[in-house]
N, C-alpha and C positions, 0 to 999 in steps of 0.2 A: 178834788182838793185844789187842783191847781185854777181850775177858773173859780173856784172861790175866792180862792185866797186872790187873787188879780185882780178881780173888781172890788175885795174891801181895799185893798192897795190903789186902785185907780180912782177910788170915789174919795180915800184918803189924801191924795197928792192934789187933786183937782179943788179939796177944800181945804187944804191945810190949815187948818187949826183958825181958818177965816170966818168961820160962820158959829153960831150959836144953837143950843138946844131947840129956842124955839123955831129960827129957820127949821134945821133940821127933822121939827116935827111936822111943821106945816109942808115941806119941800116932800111928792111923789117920785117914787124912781122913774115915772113915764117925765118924768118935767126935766131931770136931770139928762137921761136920754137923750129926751127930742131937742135940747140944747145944744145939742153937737152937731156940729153943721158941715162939716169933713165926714161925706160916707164911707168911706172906708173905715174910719176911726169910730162911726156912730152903728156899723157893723158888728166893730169888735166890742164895744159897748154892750152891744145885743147879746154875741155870744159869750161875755161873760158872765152878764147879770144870768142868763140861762143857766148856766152854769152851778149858779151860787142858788136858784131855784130851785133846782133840780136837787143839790144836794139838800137845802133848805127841806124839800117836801119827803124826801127817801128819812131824812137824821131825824128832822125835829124831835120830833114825838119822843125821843132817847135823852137828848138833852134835859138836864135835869138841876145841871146847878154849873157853874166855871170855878174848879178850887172848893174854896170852903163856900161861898155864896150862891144859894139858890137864887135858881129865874125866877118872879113874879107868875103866880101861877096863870094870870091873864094872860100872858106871854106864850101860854104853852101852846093854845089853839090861834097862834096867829099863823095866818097864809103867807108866803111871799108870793106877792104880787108885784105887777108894774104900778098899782094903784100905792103901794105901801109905803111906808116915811120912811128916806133913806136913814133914819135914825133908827133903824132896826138893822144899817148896813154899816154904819160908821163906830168901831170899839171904842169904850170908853168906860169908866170904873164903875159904872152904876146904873141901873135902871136899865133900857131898852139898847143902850150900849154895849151890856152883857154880851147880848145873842151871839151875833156875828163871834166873838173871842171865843164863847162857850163851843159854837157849832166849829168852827176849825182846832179849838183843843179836840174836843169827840172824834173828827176826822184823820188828825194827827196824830192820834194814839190808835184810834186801829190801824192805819196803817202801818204805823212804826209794831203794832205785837201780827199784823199779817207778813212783812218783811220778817221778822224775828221766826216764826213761825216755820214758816216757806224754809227759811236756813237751817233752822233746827232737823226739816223731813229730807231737806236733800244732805243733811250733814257737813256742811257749808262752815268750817271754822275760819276764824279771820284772827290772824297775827295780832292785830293790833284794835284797840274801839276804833269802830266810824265816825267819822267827824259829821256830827249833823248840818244841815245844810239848812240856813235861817230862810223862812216864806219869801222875804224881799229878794232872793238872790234863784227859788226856784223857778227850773225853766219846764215844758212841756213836756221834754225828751226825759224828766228825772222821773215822770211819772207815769203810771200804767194807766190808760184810757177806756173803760166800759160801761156799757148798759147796763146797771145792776138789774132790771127788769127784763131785757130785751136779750142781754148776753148771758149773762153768768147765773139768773135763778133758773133759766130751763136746764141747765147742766147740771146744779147744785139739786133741783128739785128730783131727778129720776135716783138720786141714792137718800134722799129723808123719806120715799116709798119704798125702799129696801133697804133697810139698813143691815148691815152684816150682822152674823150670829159664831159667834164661838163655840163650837163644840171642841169636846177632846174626842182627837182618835182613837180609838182602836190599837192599841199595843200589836206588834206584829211580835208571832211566836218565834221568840229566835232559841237555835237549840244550842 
């Protein structure tokens, strides 16, 4: 979530509202990239877009609509690539502008019902609501960092092969 959310925020500041639909279709995420000529900065570049990949290839397929408006179904079987029109990275009310907003809504709500969740099992009440914390203002340390492939499905995988069984006991005879 959080290098998603950083590089629709860094491709948003870097074009601020400067460029048009058609730029934006014809412009590759490789051309935006390889435009940055400060390596450190065209690193963090790298690991963001990865980032927004990663979540991109794990979510899509979930994604379904942002609110009341569905995605164009064309849209469902798109890859992110480095080949792909940052107009599939930049929000906006309509058309391929969707994604990006659709796919951090989807990321944003389960997190927020996994936190919800998580406090419900450890019993976790809280005085007061949470003030939520707007995408612009999060930082790295607000968020939990894993492999959903590499970390967390071998652990989750060994209990959807045994899943627990309820029985009732056996009454003990008390006299």
């Amino acid at each position: 979530l959080y290098k998603s959310s950083k590089w629709i925020n860094m491709l948003c500041t870097k074009f601020d509202r400067r460029i048009d639909l058609e730029y934006a279709n014809s412009t590759q995420i490789s051309d935006v990239i390889e435009s940055i000529t400060n390596k450190t900065e065209k690193k963090k570049w790298n690991e963001m877009f990865s980032g927004f990949r990663s979540a991109w290839t794990s979510l899509w397929s979930q994604v379904n609509a942002l609110e009341c408006q569905e995605l164009p179904k064309e849209m469902k079987s798109l890859a992110m690539e480095r080949g792909a029109s940052i107009s599939f990275c930049l929000p906006t009310g309509s058309d391929q502008g969707l994604c990006p907003s659709a796919l951090l809504h989807l990321m944003i709500t389960r997190h927020n019902l996994f936190v919800t969740s998580f406090k419900d099992v450890m019993g976790i009440k809280e005085e007061e609501e949470a003030q939520p914390i707007p995408l612009t203002n999060l930082t790295e340390e607000q968020m939990i960092e894993y492999d959903l492939e590499q970390e967390l499905s071998p652990i989750l995988h060994r209990f959807f092969d045994h899943p627990l069984l309820y029985q009732e006991t056996t009454q003990a005879p008390i006299s």
